[in-house]
C-alpha positions in Angstrom: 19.4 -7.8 3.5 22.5 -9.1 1.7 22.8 -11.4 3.7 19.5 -13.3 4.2 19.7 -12.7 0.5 22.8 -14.5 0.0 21.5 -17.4 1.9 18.4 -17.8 0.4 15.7 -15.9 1.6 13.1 -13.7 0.1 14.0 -10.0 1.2 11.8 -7.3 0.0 12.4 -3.6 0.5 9.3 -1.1 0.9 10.2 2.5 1.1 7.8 5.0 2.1 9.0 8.3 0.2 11.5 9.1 -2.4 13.2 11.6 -0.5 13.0 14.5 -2.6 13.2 17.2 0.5 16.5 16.0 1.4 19.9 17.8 1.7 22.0 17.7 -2.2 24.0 19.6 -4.1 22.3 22.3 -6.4 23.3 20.8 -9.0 21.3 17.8 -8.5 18.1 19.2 -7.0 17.5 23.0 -8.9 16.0 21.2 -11.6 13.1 20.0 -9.5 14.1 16.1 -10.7 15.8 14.8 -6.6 13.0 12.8 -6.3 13.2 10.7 -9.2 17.5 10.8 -9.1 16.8 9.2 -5.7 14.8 6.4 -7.0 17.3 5.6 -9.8 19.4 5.2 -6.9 17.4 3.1 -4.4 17.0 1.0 -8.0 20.8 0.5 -8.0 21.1 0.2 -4.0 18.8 -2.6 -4.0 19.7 -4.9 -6.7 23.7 -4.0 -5.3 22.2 -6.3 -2.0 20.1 -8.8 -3.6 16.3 -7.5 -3.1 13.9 -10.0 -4.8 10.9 -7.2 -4.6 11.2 -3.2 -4.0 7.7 -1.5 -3.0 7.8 2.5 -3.4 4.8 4.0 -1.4 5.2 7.0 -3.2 4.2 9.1 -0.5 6.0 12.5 -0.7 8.9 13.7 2.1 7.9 15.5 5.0 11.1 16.7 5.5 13.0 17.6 9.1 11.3 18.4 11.9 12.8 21.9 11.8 12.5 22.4 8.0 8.9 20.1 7.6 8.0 20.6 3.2 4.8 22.4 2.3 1.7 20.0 1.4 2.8 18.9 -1.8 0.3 20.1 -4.7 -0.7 16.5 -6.8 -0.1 13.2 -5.9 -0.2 11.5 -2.2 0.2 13.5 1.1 3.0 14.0 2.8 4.0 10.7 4.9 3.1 12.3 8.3 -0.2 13.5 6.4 -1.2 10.4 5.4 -3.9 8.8 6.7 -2.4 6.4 9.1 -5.5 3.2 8.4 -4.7 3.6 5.2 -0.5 3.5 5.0 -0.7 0.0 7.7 -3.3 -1.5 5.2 -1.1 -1.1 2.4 2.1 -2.0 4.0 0.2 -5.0 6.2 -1.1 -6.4 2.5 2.1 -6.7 1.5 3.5 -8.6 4.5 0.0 -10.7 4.2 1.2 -11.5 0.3 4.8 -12.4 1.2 4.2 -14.3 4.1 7.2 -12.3 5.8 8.7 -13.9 8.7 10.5 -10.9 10.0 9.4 -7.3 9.3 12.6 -5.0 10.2 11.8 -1.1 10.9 13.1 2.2 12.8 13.1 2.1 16.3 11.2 4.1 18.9 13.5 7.5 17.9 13.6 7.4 14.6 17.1 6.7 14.5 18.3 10.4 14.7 14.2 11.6 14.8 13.2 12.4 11.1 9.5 12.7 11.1 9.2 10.0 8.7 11.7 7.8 10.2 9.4 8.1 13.4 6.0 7.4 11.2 7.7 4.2 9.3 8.2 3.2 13.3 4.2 3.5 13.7 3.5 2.3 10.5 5.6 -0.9 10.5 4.4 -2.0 13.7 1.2 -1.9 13.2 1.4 -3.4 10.1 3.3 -6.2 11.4 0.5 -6.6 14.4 -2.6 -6.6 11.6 -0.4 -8.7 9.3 0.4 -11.0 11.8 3.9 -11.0 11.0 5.7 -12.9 13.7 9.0 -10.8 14.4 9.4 -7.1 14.8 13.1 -5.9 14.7 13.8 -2.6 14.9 17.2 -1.2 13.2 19.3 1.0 15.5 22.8 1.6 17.3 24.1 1.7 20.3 23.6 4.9 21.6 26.3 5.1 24.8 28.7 3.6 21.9 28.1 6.0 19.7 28.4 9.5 21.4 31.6 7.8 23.4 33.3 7.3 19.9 31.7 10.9 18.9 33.6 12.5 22.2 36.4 10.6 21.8 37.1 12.4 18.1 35.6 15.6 18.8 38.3 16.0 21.7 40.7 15.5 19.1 39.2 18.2 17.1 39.9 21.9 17.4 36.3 23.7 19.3 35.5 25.6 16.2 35.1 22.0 14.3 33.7 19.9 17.2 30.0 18.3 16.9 27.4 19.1 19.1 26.3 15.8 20.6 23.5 16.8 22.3 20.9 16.2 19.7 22.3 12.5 19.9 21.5 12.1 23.2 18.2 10.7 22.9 18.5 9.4 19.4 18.7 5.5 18.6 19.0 3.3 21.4 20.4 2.7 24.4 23.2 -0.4 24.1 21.3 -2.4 27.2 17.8 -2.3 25.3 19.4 -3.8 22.1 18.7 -7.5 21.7 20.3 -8.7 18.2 23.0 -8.5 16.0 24.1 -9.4 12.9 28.0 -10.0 11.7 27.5 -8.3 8.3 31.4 -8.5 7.9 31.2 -10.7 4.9 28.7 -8.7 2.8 31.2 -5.5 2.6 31.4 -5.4 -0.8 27.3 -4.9 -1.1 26.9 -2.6 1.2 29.4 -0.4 -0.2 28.0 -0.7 -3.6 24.8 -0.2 -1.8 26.1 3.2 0.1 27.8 4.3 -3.3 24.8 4.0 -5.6 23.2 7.3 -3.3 25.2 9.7 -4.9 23.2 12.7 -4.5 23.1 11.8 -0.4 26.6 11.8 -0.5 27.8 15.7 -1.2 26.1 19.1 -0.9 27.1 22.1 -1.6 28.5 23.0 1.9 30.8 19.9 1.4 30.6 16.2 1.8 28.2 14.7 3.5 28.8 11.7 6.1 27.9 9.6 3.8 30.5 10.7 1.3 33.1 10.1 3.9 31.8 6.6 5.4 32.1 5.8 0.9 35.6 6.4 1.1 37.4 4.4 4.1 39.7 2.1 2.8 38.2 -1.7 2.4 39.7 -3.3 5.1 38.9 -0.7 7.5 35.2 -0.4 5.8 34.6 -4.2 6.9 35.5 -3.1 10.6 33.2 -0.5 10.8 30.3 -1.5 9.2 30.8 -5.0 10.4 27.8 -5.1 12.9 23.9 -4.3 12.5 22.2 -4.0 16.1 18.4 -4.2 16.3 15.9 -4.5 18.8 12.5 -6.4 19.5 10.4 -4.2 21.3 7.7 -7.0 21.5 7.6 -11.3 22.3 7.7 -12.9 19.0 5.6 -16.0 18.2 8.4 -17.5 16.2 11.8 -16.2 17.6 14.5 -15.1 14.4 17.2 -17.4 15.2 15.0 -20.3 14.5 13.8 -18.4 11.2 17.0 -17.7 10.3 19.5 -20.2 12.3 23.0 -18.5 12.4 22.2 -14.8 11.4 20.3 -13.2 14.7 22.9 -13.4 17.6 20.8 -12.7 20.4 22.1 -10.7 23.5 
């Protein structure tokens, strides 16, 4: 986003729920108020990359699969609730307004399988088809990469601290199925500011959280890391993205 923003383009940002199920400190969910802390903060993450428009659904969180929140009591459903017609109409309305070249989404798993990671997967492609939006990527990461990197520093853990991989054996996607990425060393700087402005995803009360630690690499090393974005185009596009956006997609 920082990118295409920096160059130019039009980048909006729809987000489906505020996230107010999701793992914080005490101290920063007792008082019933994570919800609306997390959309102060998706305020300050999007203006820290340079997004023109943010949409808020306003749906509420469904939370984990193993820890799904009760129906909520006002308001909209719960994003796995919602009625599915009605979320693509909303979402495709918007694409229809903007004239959006490229819709990017989750992939196939979610990423790591939250339930309404999985539904914005649904959601955004069928969106995109009714819109007529002409490219579909899907954000993810190289699976084999990542649990090879995950082994290679759990076997330098002791057992008692070691990860169990095996719930990230089906999660994202598989490095030969990717078919883009983007060299996002040169907008470091945003995307930390971005990561920071998430404070309450950051710690919890049984310690940081990854996203605490990824906050605090050294610059240099930050750049290295977060250097690349994968995605993948699970369908033919009627206008390919490195003609949209000549120099940014490097196609596989």
């Amino acid at each position: 986003m920082a990118k295409l923003a920096a160059q130019g383009h039009r980048v909006v940002l729809v987000v489906a729920t505020a996230g107010e199920a999701g793992l914080s400190a005490a101290a920063l969910s007792s008082d019933g108020g994570l919800g609306d802390r997390r959309l102060a903060e998706l305020d300050a993450s999007a203006a820290a990359v340079g997004v023109h428009r943010l949409e808020t659904l306003g749906y509420a969180d469904s939370g984990l699969a193993s820890r799904p929140t009760s129906a909520p009591l006002t308001g909209l459903p719960r994003f796995v609730d919602a009625d599915r017609q009605e979320v693509v109409g909303r979402v495709a309305a918007i694409l229809e307004q903007e004239r959006a070249s490229v819709l990017t989404s989750y992939d196939a798993n979610g990423g790591y399988g939250h339930p309404d990671h999985l539904a914005v997967h649904a959601v955004g492609a069928a969106a995109a088809e009714l819109a007529g939006t002409p490219v579909v990527l899907e954000a993810t990461v190289p699976r084999d990469r990542l649990l090879a990197a995950a082994g290679a520093v759990n076997r330098l853990l002791p057992r008692s601290r070691r990860v169990d991989l095996d719930p990230w054996a089906h999660a994202y996607s598989a490095a030969a199925d990717i078919t883009h990425r983007i060299d996002v060393r040169g907008q470091a700087r945003q995307r930390r500011a971005s990561m920071r402005a998430h404070a309450s995803q950051a710690t919890a009360d049984s310690g940081p959280r990854t996203l605490g630690i990824f906050t605090r690499i050294p610059p240099p090393l930050f750049g290295l890391v977060f250097g690349r974005e994968w995605y993948r185009q699970s369908r033919p596009a009627t206008d390919p993205p490195t003609k949209c956006f000549s120099g940014v997609f490097d196609t596989l």
